[in-house]
KOLLUMTOR-614287 format. One record per atom (N, C-alpha, C, O): atom name; chain; x, z, y. Coordinates in Angstrom, 3 decimals, decimal comma. Layout:
% KOLLUMTOR-614287
atom | kette | x | z | y
CA | A | X | Z | Y
...
% end
This chain:
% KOLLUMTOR-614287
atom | kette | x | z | y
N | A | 81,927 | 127,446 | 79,807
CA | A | 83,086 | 128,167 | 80,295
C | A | 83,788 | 127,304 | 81,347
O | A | 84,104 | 126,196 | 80,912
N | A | 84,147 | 127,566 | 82,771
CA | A | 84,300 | 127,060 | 83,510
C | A | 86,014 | 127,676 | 83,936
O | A | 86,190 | 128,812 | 84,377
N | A | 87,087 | 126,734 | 83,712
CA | A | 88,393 | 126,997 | 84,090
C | A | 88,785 | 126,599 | 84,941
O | A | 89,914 | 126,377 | 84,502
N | A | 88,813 | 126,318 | 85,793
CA | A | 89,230 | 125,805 | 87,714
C | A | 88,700 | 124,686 | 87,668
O | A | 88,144 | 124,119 | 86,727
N | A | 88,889 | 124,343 | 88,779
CA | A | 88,593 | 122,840 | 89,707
C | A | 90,108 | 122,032 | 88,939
O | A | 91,090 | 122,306 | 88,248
N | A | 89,423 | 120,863 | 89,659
CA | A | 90,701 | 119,837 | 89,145
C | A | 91,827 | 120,106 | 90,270
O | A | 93,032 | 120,091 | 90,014
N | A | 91,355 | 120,320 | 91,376
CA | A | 92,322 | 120,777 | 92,544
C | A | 92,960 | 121,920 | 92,163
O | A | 94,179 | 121,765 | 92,237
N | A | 92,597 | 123,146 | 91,737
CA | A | 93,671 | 124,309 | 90,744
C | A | 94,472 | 123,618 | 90,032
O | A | 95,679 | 123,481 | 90,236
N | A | 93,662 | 123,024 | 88,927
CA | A | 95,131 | 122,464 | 87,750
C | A | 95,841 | 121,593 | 88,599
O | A | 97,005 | 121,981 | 88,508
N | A | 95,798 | 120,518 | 89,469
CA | A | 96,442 | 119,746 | 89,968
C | A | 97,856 | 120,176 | 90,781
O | A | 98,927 | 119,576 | 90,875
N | A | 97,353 | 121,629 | 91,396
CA | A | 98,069 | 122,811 | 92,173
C | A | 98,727 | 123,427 | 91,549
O | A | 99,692 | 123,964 | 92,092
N | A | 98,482 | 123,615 | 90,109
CA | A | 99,227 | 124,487 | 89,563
C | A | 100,217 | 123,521 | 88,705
O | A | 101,333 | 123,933 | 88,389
N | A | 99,773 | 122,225 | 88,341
CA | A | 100,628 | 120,935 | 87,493
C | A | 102,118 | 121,097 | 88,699
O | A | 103,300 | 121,211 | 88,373
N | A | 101,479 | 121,050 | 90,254
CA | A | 102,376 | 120,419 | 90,940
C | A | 103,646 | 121,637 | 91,301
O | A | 104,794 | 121,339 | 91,630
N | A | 103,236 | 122,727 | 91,183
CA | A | 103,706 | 123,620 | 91,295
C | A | 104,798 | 124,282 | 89,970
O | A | 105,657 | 125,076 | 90,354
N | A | 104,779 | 124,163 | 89,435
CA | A | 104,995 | 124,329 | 87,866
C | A | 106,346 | 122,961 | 87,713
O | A | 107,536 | 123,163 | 87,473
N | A | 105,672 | 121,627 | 87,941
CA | A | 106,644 | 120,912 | 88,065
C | A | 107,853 | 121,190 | 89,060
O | A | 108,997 | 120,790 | 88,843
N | A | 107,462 | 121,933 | 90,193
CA | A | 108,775 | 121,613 | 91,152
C | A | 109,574 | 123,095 | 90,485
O | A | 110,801 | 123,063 | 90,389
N | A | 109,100 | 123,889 | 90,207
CA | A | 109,758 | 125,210 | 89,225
C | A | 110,897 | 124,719 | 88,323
O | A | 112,070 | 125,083 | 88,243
N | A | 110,099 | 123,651 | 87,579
CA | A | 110,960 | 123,415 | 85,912
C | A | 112,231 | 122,431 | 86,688
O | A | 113,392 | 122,376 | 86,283
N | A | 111,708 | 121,730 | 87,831
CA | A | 113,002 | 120,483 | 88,498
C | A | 114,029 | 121,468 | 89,136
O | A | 115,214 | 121,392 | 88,812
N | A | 113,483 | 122,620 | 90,262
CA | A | 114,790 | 123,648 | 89,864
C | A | 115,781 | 124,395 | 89,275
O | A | 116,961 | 124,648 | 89,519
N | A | 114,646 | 124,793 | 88,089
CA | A | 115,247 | 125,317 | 86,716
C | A | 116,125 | 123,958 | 86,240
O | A | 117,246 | 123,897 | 86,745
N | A | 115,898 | 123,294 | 85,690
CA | A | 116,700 | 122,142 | 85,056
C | A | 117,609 | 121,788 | 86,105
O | A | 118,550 | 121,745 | 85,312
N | A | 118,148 | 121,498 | 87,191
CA | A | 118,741 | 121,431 | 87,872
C | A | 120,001 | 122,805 | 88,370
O | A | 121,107 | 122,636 | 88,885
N | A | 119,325 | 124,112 | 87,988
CA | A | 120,422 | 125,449 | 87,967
C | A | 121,022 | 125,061 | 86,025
O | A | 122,160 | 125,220 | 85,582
N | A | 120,147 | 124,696 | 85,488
CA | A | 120,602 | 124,488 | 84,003
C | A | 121,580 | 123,505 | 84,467
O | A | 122,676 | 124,025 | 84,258
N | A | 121,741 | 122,380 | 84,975
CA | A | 122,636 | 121,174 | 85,180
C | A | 123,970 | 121,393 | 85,884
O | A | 124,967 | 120,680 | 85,765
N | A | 123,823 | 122,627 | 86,731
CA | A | 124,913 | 123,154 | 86,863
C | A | 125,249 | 122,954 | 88,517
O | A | 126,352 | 122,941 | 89,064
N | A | 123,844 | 122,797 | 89,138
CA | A | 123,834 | 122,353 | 90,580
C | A | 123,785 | 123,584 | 91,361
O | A | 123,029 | 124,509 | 91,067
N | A | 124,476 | 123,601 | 92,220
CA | A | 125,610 | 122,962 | 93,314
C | A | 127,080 | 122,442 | 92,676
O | A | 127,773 | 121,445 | 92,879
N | A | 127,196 | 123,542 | 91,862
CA | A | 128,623 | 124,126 | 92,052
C | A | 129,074 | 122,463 | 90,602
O | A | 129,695 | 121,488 | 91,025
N | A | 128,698 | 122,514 | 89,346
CA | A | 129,370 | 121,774 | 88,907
C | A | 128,307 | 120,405 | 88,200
O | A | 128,396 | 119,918 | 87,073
N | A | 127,793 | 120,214 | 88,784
CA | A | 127,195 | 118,648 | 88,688
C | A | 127,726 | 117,543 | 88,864
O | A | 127,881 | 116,973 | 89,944
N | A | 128,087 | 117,112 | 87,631
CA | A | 128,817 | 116,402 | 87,153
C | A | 127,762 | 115,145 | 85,923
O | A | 127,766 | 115,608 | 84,782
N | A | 127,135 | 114,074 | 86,005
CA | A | 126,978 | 113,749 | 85,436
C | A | 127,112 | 112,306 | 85,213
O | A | 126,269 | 111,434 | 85,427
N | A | 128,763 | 112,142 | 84,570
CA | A | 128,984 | 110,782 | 84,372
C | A | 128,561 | 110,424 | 83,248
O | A | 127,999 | 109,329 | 83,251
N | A | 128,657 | 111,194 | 81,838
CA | A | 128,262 | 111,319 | 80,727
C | A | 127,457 | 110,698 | 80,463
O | A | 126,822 | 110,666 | 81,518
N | A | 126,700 | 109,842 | 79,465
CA | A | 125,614 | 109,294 | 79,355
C | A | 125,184 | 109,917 | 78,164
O | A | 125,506 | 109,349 | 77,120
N | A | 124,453 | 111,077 | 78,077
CA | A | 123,889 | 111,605 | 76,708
C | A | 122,395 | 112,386 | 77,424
O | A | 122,113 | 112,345 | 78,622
N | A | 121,593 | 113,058 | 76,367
CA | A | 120,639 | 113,676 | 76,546
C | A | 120,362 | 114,155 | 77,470
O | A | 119,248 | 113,981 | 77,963
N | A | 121,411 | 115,030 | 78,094
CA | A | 120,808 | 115,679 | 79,346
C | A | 121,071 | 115,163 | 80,480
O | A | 120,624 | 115,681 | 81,503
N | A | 121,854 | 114,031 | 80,517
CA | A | 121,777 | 113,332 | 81,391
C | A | 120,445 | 112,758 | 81,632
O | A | 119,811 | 113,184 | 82,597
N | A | 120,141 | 112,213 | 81,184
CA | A | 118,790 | 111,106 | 80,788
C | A | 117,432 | 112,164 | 81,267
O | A | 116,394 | 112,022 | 81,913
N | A | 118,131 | 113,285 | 80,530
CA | A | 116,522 | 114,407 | 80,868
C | A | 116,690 | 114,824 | 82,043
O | A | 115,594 | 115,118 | 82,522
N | A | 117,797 | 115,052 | 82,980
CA | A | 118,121 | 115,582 | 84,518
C | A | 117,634 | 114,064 | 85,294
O | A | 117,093 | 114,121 | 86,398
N | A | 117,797 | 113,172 | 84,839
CA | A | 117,592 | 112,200 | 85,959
C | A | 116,151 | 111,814 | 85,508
O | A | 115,574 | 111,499 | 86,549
N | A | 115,300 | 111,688 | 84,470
CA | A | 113,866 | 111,679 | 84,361
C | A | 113,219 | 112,565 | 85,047
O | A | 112,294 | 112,159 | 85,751
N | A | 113,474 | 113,717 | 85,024
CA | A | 113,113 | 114,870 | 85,334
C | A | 113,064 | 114,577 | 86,922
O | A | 111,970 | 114,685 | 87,477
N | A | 114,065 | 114,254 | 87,590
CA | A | 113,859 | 113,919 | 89,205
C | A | 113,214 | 113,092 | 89,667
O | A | 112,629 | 113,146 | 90,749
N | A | 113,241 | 111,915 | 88,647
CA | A | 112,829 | 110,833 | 88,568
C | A | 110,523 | 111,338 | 88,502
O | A | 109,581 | 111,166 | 89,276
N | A | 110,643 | 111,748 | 87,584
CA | A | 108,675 | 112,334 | 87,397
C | A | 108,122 | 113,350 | 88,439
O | A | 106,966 | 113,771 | 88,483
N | A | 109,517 | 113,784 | 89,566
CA | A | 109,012 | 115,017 | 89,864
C | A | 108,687 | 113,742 | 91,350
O | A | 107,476 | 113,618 | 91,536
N | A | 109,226 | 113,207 | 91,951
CA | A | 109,369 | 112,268 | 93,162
C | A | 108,309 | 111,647 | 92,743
O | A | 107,611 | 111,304 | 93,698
N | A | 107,789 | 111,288 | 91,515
CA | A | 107,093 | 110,103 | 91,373
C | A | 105,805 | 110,775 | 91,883
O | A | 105,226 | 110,390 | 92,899
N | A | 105,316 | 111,991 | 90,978
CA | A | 104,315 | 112,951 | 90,749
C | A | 103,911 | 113,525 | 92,123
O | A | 102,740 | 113,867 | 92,284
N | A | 104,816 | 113,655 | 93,138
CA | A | 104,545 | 114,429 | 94,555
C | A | 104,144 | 112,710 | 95,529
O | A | 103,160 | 112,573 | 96,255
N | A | 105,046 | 111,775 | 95,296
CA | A | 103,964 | 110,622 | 95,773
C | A | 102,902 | 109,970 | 95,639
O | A | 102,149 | 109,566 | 96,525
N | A | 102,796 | 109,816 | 94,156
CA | A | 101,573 | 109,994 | 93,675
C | A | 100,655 | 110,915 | 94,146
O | A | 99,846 | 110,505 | 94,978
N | A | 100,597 | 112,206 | 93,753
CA | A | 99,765 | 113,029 | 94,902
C | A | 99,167 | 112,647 | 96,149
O | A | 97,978 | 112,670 | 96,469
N | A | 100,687 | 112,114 | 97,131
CA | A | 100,254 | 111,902 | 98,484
C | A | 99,509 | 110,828 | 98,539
O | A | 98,423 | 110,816 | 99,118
N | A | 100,106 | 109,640 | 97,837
CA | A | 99,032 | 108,215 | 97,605
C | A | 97,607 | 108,567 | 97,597
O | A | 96,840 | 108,145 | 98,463
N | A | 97,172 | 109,472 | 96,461
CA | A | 95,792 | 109,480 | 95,954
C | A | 95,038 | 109,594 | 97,328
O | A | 94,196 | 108,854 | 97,837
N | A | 95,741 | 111,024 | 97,860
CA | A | 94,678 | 111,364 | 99,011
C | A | 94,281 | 110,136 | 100,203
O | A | 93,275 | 109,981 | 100,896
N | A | 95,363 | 109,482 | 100,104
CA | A | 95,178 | 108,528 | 100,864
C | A | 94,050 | 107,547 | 101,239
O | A | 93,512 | 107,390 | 102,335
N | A | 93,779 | 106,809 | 99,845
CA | A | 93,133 | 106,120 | 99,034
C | A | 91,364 | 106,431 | 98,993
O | A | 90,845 | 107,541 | 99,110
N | A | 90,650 | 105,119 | 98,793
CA | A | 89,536 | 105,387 | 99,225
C | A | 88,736 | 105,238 | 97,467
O | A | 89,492 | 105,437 | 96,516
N | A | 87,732 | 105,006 | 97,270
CA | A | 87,110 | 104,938 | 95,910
C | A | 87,995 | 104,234 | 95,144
O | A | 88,730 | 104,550 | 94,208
N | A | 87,730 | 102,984 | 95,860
CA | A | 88,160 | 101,613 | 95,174
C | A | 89,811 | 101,712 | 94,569
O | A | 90,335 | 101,425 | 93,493
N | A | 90,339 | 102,316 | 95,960
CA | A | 91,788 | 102,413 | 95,056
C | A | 92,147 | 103,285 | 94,459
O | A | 93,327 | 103,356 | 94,117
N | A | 91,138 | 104,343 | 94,103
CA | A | 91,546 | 105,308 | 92,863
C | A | 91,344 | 104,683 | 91,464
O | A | 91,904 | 105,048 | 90,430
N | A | 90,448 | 103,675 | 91,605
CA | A | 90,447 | 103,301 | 90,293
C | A | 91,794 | 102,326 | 89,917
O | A | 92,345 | 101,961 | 88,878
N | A | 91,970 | 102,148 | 91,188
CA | A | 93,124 | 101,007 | 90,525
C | A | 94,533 | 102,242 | 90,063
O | A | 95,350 | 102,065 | 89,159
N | A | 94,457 | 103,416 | 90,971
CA | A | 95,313 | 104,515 | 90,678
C | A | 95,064 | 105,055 | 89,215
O | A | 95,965 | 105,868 | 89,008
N | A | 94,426 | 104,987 | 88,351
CA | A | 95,047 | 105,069 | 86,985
C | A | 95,905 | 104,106 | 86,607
O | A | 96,392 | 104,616 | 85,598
N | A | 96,295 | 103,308 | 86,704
CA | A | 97,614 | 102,486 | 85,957
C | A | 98,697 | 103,518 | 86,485
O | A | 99,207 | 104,297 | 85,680
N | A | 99,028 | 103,536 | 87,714
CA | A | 99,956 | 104,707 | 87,712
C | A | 100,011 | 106,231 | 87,759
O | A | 100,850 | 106,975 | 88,267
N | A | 98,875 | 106,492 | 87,083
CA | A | 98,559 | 108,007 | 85,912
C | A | 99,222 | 107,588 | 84,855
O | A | 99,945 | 108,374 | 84,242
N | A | 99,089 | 106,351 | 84,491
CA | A | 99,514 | 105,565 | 82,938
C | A | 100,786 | 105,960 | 83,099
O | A | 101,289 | 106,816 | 82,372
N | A | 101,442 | 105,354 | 84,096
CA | A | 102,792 | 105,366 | 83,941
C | A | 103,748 | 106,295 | 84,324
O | A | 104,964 | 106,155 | 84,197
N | A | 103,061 | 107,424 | 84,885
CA | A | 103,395 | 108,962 | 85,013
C | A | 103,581 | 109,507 | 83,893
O | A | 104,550 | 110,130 | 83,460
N | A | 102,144 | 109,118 | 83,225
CA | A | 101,823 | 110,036 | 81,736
C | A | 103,428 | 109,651 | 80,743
O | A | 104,288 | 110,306 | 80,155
N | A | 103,160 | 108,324 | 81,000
CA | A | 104,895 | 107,738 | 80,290
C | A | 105,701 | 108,016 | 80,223
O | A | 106,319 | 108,183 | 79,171
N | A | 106,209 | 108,260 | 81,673
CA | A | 107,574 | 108,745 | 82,086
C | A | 107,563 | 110,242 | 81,352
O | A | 108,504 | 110,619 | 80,653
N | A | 106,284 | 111,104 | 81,620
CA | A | 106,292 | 112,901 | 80,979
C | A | 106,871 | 112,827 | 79,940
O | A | 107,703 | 113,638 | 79,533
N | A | 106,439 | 111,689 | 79,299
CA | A | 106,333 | 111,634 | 77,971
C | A | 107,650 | 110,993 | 77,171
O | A | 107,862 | 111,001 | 75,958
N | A | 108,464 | 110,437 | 78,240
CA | A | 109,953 | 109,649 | 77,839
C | A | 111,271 | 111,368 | 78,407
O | A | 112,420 | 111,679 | 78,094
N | A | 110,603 | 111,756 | 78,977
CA | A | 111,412 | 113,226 | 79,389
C | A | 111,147 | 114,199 | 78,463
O | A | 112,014 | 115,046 | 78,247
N | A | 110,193 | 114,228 | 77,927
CA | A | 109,989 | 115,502 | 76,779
C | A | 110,974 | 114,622 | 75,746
O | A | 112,097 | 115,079 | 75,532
N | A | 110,622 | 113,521 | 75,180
CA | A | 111,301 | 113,225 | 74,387
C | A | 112,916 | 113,732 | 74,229
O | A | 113,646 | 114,051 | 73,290
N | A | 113,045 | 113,613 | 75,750
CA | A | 114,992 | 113,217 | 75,461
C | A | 115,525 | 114,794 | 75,671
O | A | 116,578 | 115,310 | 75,298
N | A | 114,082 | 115,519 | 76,618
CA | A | 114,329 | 117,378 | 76,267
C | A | 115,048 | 117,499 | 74,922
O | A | 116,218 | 117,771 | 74,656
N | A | 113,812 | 117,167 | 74,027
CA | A | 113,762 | 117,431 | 72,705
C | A | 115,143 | 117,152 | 71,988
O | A | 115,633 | 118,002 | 71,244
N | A | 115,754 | 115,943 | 72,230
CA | A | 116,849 | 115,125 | 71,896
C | A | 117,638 | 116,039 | 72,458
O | A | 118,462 | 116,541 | 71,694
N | A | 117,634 | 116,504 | 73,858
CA | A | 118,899 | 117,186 | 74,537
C | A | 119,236 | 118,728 | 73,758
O | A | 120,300 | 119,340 | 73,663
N | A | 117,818 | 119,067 | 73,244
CA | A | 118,166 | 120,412 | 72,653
C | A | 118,460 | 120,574 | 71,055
O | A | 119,080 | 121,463 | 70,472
N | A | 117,866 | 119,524 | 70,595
CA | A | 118,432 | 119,287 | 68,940
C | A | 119,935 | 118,785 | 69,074
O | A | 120,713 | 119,267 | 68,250
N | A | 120,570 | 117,679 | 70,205
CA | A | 121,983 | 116,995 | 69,880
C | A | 122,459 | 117,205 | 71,696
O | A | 122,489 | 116,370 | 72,600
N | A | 122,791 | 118,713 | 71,693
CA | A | 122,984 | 119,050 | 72,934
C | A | 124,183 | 118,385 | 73,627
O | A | 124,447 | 118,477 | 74,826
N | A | 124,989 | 117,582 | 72,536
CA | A | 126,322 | 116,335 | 73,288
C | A | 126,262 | 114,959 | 72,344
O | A | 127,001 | 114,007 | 72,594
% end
């Protein structure tokens, strides 16, 4: 069973991400009241969240760049992409169980 190319999912990862950084960002209350001095959950998840989406679209541009040799060295920072996803779901999770 054959489900896309890695270039689809990659297209659709990247696409999908810049969706949810809008969405979370109309959730945050941007333009009109973005405000985040607060240091709690959704703080942490609005600024990860910008933080994975910048990382994820340079990353992108890097790869193409890059010849064999430095794709392999380009998994350490898959590693640390995968991390960051993975430190933002967390504090989602946190933001929606202890929403202050």
């Amino acid at each position: 069973m054959h489900l896309g190319s890695i270039k689809t999912w990659l297209n659709l990862h990247s696409y999908f991400g810049l969706i949810g950084f809008l969405l979370v960002l109309l959730h945050a209350g941007f333009p009109f009241q973005f405000r985040y001095a607060d240091f709690n959950a959704g703080t942490v998840s609005t600024y990860l969240m910008i933080i994975a989406v910048v990382s994820g679209f340079i990353g992108r541009y890097l790869y193409r760049l890059m010849d064999e040799g430095g794709k392999k060295i380009f998994k350490y920072w898959r590693d640390v992409h995968i991390s960051l996803v993975g430190a933002l779901f967390f504090s989602i999770a946190m933001h929606i169980i202890r929403p202050y």
